[in-house]
C-alpha positions as CSV (number, residue, x, y, z in Angstrom):
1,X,51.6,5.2,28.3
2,X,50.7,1.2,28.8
3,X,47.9,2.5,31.0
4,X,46.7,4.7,28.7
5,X,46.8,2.0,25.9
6,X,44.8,-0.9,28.0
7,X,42.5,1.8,29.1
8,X,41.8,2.7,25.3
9,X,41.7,-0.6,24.1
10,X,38.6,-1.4,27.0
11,X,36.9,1.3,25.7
12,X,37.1,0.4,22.5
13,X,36.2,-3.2,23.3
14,X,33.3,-2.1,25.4
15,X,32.3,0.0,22.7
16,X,32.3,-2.5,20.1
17,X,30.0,-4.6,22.3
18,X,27.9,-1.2,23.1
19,X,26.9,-0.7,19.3
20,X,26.0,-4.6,18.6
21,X,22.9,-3.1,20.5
22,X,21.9,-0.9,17.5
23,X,22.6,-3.8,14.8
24,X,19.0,-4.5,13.2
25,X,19.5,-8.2,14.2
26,X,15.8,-8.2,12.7
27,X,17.2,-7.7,9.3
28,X,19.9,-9.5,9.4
29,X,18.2,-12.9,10.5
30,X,15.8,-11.9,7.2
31,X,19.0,-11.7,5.2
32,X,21.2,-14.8,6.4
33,X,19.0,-17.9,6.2
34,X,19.0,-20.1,4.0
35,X,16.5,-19.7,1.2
36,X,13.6,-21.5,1.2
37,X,12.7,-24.0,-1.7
38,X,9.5,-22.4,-2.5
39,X,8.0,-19.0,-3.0
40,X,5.0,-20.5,-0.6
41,X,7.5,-21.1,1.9
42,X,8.9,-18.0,2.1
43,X,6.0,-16.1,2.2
44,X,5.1,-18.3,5.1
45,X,8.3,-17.1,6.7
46,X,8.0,-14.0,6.3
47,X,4.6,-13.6,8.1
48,X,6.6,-14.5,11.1
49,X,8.4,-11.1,11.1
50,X,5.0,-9.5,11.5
51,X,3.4,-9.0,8.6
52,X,-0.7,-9.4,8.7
53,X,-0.4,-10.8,4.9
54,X,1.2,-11.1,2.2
55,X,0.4,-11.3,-1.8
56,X,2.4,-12.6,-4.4
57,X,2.4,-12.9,-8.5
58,X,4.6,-14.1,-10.6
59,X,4.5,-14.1,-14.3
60,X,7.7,-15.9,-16.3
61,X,7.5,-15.7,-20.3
62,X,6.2,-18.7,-21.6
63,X,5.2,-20.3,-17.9
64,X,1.4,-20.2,-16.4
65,X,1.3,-17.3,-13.7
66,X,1.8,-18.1,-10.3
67,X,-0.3,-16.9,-7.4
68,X,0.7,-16.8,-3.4
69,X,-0.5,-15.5,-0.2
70,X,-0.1,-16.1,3.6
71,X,-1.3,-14.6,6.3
72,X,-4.7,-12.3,6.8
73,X,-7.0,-10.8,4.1
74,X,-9.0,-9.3,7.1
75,X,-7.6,-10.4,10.5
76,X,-10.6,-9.2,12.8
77,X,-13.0,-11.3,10.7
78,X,-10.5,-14.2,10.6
79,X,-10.3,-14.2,6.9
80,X,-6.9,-15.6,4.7
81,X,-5.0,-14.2,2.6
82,X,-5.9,-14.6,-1.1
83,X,-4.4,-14.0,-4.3
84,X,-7.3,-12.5,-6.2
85,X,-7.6,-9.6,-3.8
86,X,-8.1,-5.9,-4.4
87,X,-5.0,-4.1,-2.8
88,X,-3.9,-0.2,-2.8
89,X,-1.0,0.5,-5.0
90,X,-0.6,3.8,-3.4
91,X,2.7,5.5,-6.1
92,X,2.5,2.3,-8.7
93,X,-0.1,4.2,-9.6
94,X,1.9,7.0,-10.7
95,X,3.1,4.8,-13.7
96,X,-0.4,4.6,-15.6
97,X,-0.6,8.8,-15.0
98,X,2.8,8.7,-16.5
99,X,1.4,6.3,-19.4
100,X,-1.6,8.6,-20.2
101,X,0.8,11.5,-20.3
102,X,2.9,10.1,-22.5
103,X,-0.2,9.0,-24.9
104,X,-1.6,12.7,-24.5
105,X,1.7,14.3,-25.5
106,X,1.7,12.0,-28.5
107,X,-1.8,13.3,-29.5
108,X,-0.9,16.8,-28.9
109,X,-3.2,17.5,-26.0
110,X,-0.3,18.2,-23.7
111,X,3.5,19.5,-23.9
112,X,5.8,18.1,-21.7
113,X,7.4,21.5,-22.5
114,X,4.6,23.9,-21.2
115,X,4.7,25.4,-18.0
116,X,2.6,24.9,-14.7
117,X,1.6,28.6,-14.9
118,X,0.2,28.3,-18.6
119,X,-1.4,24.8,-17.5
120,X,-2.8,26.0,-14.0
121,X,-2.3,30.8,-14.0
122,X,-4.0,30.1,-10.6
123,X,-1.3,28.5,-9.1
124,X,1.2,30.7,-10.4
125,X,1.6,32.9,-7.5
126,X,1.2,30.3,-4.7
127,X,4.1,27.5,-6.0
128,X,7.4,28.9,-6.5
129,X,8.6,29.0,-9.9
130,X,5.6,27.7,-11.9
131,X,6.6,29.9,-14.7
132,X,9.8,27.5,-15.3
133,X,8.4,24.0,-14.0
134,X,7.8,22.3,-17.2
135,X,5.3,19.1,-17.0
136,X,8.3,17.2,-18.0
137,X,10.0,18.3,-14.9
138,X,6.5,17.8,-12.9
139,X,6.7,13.8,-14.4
140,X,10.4,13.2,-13.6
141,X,10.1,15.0,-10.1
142,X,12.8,17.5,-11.0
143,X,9.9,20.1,-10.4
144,X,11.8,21.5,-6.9
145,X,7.6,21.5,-5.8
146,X,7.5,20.1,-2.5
147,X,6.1,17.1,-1.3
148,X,2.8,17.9,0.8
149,X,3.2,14.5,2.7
150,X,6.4,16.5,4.0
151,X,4.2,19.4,5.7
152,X,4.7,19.1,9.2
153,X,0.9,18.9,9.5
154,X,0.0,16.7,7.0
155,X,0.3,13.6,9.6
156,X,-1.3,15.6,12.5
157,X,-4.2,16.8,10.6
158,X,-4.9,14.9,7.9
159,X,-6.4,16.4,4.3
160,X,-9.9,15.6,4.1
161,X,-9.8,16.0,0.1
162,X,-7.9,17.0,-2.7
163,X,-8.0,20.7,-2.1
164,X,-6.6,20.5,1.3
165,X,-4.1,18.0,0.2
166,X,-2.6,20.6,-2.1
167,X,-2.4,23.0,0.1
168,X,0.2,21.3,2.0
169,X,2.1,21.9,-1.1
170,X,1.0,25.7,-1.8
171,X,3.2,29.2,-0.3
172,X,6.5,26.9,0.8
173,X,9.5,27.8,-0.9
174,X,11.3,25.5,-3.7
175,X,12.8,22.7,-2.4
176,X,15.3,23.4,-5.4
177,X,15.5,25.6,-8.5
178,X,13.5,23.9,-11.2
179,X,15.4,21.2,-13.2
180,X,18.7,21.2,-11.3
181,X,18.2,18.5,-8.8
182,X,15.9,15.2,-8.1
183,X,12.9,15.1,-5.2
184,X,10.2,12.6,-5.6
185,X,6.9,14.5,-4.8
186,X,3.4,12.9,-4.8
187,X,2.4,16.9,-5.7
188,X,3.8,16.6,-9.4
189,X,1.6,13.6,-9.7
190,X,-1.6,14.8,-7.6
191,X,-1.3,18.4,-10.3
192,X,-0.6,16.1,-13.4
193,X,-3.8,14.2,-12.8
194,X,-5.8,17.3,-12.3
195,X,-4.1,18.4,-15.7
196,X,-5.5,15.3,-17.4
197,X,-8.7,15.8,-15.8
198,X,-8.6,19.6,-17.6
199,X,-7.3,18.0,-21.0
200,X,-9.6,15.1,-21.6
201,X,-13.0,16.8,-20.0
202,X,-13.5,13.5,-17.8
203,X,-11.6,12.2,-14.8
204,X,-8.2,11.1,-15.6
205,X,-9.4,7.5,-14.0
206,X,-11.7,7.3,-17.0
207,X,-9.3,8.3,-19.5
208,X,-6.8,5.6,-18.1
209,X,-9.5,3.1,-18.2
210,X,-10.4,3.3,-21.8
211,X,-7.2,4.0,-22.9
212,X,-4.9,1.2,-20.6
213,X,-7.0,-0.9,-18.6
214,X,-9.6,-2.0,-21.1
215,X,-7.3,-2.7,-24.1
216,X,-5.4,-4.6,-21.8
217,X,-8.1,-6.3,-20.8
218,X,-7.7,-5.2,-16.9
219,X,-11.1,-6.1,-15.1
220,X,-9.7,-6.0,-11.5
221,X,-7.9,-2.1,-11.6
222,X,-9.7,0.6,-10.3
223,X,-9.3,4.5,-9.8
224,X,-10.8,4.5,-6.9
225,X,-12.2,2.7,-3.6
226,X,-15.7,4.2,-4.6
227,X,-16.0,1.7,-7.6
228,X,-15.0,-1.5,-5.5
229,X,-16.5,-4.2,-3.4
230,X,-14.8,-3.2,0.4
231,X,-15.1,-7.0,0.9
232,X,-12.6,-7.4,-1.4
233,X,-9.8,-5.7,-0.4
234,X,-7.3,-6.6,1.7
235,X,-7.4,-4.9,4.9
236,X,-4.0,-2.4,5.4
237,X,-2.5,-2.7,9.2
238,X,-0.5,-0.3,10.6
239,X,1.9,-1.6,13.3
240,X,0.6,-0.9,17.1
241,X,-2.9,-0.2,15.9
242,X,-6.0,-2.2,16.0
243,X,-7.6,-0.1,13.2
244,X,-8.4,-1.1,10.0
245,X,-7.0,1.4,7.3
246,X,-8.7,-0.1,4.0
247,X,-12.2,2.5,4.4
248,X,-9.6,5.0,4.0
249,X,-10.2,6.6,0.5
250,X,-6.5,7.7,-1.0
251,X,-8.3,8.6,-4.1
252,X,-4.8,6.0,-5.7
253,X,-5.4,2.9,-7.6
254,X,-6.6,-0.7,-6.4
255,X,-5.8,-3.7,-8.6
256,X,-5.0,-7.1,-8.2
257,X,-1.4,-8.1,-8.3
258,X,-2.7,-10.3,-11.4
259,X,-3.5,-6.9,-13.1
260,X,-0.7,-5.1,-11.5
261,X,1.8,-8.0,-13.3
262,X,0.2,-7.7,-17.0
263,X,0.5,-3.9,-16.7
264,X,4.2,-3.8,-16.1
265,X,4.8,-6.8,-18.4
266,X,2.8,-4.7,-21.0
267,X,4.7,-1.7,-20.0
268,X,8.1,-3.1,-20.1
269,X,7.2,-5.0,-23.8
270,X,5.5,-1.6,-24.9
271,X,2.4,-3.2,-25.7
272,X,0.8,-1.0,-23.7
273,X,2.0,2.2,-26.3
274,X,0.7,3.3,-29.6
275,X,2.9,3.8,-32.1
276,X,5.6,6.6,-31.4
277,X,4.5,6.5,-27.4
278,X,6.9,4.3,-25.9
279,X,9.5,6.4,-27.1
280,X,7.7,9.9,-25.2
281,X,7.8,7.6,-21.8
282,X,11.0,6.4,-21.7
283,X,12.3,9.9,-22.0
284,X,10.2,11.0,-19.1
285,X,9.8,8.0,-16.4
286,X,10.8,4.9,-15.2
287,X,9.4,0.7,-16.1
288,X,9.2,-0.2,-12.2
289,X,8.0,1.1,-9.0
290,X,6.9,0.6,-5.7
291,X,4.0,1.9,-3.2
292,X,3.4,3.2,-0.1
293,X,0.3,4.3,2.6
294,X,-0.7,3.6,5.6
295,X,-1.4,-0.4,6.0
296,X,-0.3,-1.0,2.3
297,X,3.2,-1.7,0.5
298,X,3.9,-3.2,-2.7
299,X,6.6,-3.8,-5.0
300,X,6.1,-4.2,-8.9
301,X,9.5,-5.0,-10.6
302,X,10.4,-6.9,-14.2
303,X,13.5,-8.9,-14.0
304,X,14.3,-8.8,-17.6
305,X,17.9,-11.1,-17.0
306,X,14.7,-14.3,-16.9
307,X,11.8,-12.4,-18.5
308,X,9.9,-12.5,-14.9
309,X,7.0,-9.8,-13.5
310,X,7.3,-10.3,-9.9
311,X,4.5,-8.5,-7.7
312,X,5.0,-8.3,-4.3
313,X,2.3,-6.8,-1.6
314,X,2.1,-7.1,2.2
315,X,-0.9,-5.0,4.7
316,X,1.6,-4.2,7.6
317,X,3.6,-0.7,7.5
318,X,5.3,1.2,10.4
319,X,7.4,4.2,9.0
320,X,9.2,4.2,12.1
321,X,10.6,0.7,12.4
322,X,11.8,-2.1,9.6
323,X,8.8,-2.8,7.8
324,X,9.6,-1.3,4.6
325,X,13.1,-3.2,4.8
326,X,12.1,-6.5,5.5
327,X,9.3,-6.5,2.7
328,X,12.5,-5.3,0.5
329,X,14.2,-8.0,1.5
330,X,11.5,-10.7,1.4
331,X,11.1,-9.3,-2.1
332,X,14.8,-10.0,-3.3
333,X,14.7,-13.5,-1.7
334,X,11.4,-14.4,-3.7
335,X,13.4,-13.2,-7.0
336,X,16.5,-15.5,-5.9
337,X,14.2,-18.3,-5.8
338,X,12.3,-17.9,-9.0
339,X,15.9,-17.1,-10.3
340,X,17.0,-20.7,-8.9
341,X,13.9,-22.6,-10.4
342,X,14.7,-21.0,-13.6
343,X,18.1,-22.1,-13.4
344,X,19.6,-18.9,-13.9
């Protein structure tokens, strides 16, 4: 019996020690030291944990903005990091379709109670249950349609446009029954923007640029790489690869984090709305997001406990390793120090 016990209590030491090997010490040396005094300085920091670049905007009420970056804008060509630059948003951009929706419902071009069948019959046989997937399900990803970046193919062979993109999507089974659950799928968004497109007789790029970017006065946002300077954005990195993913047309948003910031500022303050909009929205989506594609993250959050837009974006993803948690993390240590220099 004592046998037994020392033998168990070796093993149990031994594997103990054994599992200390699957810790993410990475992580955890991002987490435990001590915080930095300045925004700048962590930035700087976090470059070290091998990120190409990194962006950063900060907007306190009643403060001047402040603007960051370390590391590359273009790495090959030996070029820093700088505030001002063009950067994908990838899903943040799923927060101005969600605006426009909102604006159209309120206009009574759409109804967030219509179904995908009455909004797109030729669909209506190819994703399941379109004849009970309201839009308002399609905006609050409680659709059950599932995500084409899911399709085992998707990564392998790559959509070459929109139509092949959706059909990723298209003849697969529910991923739930329509309402009942929660999935996040970039479909909903890729179908709702098509819908605008149908609704307004335009693009749904144009529609959110008269209706959102110019009254906010937003000169660097763009629907598209097609309508930018390539020069000026920030080169997206993805980790083991030499390639440079910023020719890479997503057909998503660019904008600077500057434009990014007074969006979600005007979002969260409803200046962004009409009158009787804000109230549609906030029934349908959410006042924060985050993004990510190939080379690009970003993180655009309002702290509203010190009035604070803080924009976060860094060029260096690898879905297989901690990429996406360290730029979390970087993210909440950044809001710890603003918090600290606002004394709260």
């Amino acid at each position: 019996m004592k046998l037994t016990k020392k033998i168990l209590r070796i093993v149990f030491i031994l594997a103990s020690i054994g599992s200390l090997y699957f810790v993410p010490w990475i992580l955890v040396k991002a987490w435990i030291l001590p915080l930095p005094d300045t925004v700048q300085e962590q930035l700087d920091e976090a470059i070290g944990y091998g990120f190409d670049g990194m962006i950063v905007y900060v907007d306190q009420g009643g403060k001047p903005p402040e603007f960051y970056a370390a590391g590359w804008h273009d790495r090959k060509k030996k070029i820093p990091a700088y505030p001002q630059a063009l950067f994908k948003i990838a899903s943040i951009t799923k927060l101005y379709v969600a605006v426009a929706t909102a604006k159209l419902v309120k206009a009574e071009r759409l109804s967030l109670d219509k179904t995908l069948a009455e909004y797109f019959p030729e669909l209506a046989e190819r994703i399941e249950n379109a004849d009970k997937i309201t839009l308002r399900m399609m905006v609050q990803h409680r659709s059950g349609i599932p995500n084409f970046v899911d399709h085992p193919d998707y990564w392998i062979k790559p959509p070459k446009n929109k139509q092949e993109t959706l059909e990723y999507a298209l003849d697969l089974p529910a991923d739930f029954e329509p309402g009942e659950d929660y999935g996040y799928s970039n479909t909903n968004y890729m179908l709702i923007s098509d819908l605008i497109d149908k609704v307004v007789g335009t693009s749904h790029q144009q529609y959110i640029k008269e209706e959102i970017l110019v009254p906010l006065g937003l000169k660097n946002t763009f629907g598209s790489l097609s309508e930018v300077n390539i020069d000026e954005v920030m080169s997206g990195y993805y980790v083991g690869f030499e390639e440079d993913f910023k020719t890479e047309d997503t057909g998503l948003m660019l904008a600077t984090a500057e434009d990014v910031g007074i969006f979600l500022r005007a979002l969260n303050d409803g200046s962004v709305f009409n009158e009787g909009e804000q109230e549609i929205y906030s029934s349908i989506y959410e006042y924060e997001h985050t993004g990510l594609l190939v080379g690009y993250q970003s993180i655009a959050k309002y702290h509203k406990d010190m009035d604070a837009v803080v924009i976060q974006f860094n060029n260096t993803t690898n879905f297989d390793g901690y990429d996406w948690s360290l730029a979390e993390i970087f993210y909440s240590r950044i809001v710890k120090i603003v918090q600290r220099e606002n004394g709260s």
